[in-house]
N, C-alpha and C positions, 0 to 999 in steps of 0.2 A: 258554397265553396267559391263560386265566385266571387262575391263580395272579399272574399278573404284574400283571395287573389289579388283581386285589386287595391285593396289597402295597404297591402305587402307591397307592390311596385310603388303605389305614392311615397312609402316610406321612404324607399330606395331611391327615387327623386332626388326627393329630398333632400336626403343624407350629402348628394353625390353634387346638387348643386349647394349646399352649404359645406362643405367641405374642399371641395374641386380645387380651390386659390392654396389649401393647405396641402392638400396631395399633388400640385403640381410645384411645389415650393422644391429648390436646391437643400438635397442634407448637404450642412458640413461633416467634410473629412477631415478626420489625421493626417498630418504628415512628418515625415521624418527630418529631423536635425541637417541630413545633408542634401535636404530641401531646401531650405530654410533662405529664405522669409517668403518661400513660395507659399500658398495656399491650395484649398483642391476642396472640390464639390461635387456629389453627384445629383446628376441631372437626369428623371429619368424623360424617356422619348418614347411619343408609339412604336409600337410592333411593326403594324403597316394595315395587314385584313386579316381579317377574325371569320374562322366560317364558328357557329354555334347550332350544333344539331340538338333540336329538346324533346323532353319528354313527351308523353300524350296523358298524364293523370292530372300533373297539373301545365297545362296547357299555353299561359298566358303567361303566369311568374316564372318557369321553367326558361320560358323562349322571351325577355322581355328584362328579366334581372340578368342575366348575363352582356345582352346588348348595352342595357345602362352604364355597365363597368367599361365595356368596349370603349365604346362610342365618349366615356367621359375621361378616358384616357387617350383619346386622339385618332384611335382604330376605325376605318371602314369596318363594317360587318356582315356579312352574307348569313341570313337567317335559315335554316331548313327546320321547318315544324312536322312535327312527326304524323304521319299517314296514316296513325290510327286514332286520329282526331283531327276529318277531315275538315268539318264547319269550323272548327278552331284554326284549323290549318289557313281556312280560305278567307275568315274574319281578318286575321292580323296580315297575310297578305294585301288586302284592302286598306286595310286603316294606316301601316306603316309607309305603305305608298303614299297614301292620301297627307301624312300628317309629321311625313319624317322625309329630309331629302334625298332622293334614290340615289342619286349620288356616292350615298356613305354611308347606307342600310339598302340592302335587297333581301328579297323574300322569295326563295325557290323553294315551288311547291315538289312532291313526289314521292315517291317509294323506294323501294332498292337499287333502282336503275338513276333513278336520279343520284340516291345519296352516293354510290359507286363511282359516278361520274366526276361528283364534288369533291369526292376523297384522294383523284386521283392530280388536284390540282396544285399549285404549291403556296399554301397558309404561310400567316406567319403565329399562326396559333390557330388550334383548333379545340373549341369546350362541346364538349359530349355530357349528356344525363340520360342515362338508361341501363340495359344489364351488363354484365360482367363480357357476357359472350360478342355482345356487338361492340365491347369495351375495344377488347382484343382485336378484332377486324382494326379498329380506327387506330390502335396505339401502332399495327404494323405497318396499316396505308401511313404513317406518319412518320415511321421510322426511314420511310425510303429517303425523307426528304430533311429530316433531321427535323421537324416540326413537332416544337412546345406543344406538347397535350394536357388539358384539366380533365383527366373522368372522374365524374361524379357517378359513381354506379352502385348506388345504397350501403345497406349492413343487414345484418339480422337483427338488431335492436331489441336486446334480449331486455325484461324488466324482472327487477328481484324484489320479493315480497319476503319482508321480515313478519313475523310473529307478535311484536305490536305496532303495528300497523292500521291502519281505519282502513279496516276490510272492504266496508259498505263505498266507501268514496273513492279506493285503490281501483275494485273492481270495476267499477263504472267509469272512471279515465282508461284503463287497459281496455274497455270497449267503444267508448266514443275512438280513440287512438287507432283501433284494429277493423273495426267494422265501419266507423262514420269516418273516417278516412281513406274512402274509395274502393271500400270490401277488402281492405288491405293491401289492395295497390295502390303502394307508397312506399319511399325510401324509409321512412321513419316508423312506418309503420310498428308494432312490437310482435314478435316472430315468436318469441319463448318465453316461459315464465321460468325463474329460479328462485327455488324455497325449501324449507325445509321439507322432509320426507313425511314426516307427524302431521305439517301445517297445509301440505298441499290437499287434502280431502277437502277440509274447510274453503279452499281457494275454489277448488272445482265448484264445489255446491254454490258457493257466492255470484260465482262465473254463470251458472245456471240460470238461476233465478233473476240477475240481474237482466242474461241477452233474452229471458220471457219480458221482462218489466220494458224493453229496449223495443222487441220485435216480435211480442205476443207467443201465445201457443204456438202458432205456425210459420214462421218465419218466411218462408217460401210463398205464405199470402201477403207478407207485410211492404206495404210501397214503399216503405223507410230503407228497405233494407239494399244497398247497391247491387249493380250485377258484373259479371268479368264483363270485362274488355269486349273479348269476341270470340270465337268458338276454337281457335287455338291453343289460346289461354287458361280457356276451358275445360279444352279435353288435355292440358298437361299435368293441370290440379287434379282431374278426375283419379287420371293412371297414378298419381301419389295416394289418392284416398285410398283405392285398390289394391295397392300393395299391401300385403300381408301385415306384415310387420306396423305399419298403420292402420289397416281398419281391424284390428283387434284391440284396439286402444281407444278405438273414438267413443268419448263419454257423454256427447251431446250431436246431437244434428247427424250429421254425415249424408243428407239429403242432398239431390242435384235436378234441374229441372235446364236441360240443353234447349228447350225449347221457349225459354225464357228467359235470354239475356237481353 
């Protein structure tokens, strides 16, 4: 995953210094007859400072693609990398220092108290990736000050399986996507299946045999197989298994092992 990471941001580079001369270029405007023979362009200008608070699943591209956009648009940036991914956190604090001048990128490390602190500052933009609920904290800290917000705060990512379909090669993308995508902590991750009523047995059994072919008999022995986050995470997925309404549905697995994340 890391690798994937990183060739994700070289792209992003890339892109941003071969293009940079084109996205700083004046559009022409219209203008109106009782203008005339005036002309008119727009010119776009930094913001001023960027704070970007990121995720912790993907740790590097989260907090690193957002800075490129900043920073290639003229923006200081104040980085805050998320505190449940602290070696991640304390890597790119390192290396941005080392390799980017403080000047016009910093790296504050911390938790709630920190980000509290940061939020209570005045942006001239502020990008968020994470849930809905810390969405909301940051869209209000931001409304005091009238401060541009980007949240990125996922979807359910539903996928729909039609009836002719390559079963065999469906199933096995819906679980590299769900499972080999961070245990499914991911934005993209895929959250629901949609399909016919006839065609969903068939979908389950496929589902079956592929996450044995994926993660053995026993899943819960297999090293392949990711863990939550951290024991918060943990016990909020558990109390969904739990509820009724769901665990009278679960058709595979529904195993949990708290002492092995």
């Amino acid at each position: 995953m890391r690798r994937v990471q990183v060739a994700l941001l070289r792209n992003s580079i890339k892109l941003a210094l071969k293009q940079l001369k084109n996205w700083m270029a004046p559009d022409k405007a219209k203008t109106s007859l009782t203008t005339f023979p005036a002309s008119a362009e727009i010119v776009s200008e930094p913001l001023g400072v960027v704070l970007v608070i990121s995720a912790w699943n993907y740790p590097f591209l989260l907090s690193i693609d957002p800075v490129i956009g900043a920073i290639s648009a003229g923006n200081a940036v104040v980085l805050k990398p998320s505190e449940l991914a602290p070696a991640s956190s304390s890597l790119l604090a390192k290396l941005l220092e080392q390799y980017l001048d403080p000047s016009a990128v910093r790296v504050i490390e911390g938790a709630v108290t920190e980000t509290t602190l940061l939020l209570e500052q005045k942006w001239d933009k502020i990008f968020y990736t994470g849930s809905s609920k810390i969405g909301r904290i940051i869209m209000m800290a931001a409304a005091k000050h009238l401060i541009p917000v980007v949240l990125e705060l996922g979807g359910k990512s539903p996928v729909v399986i039609d009836s002719d379909t390559n079963l065999k090669i469906t199933v096995k993308r819906i679980i590299a996507g769900k499972w080999g995508c961070n245990n499914g902590q991911a934005c993209i991750s895929p959250d629901y299946i949609l399909t016919t009523k006839e065609y969903a047995p068939k979908v389950i059994d496929a589902m079956k045999q592929e996450l044995e072919a994926f993660y053995g008999k026993n899943p819960m022995e297999s090293k392949d197989m990711s863990r939550i986050v951290n024991s918060n995470h943990f016990d909020r997925l558990s109390k969904i298994l739990e509820e009724k309404e769901v665990s009278d549905k679960i058709v595979y697995g529904g195993q949990k092992n708290r002492d092995n994340l």
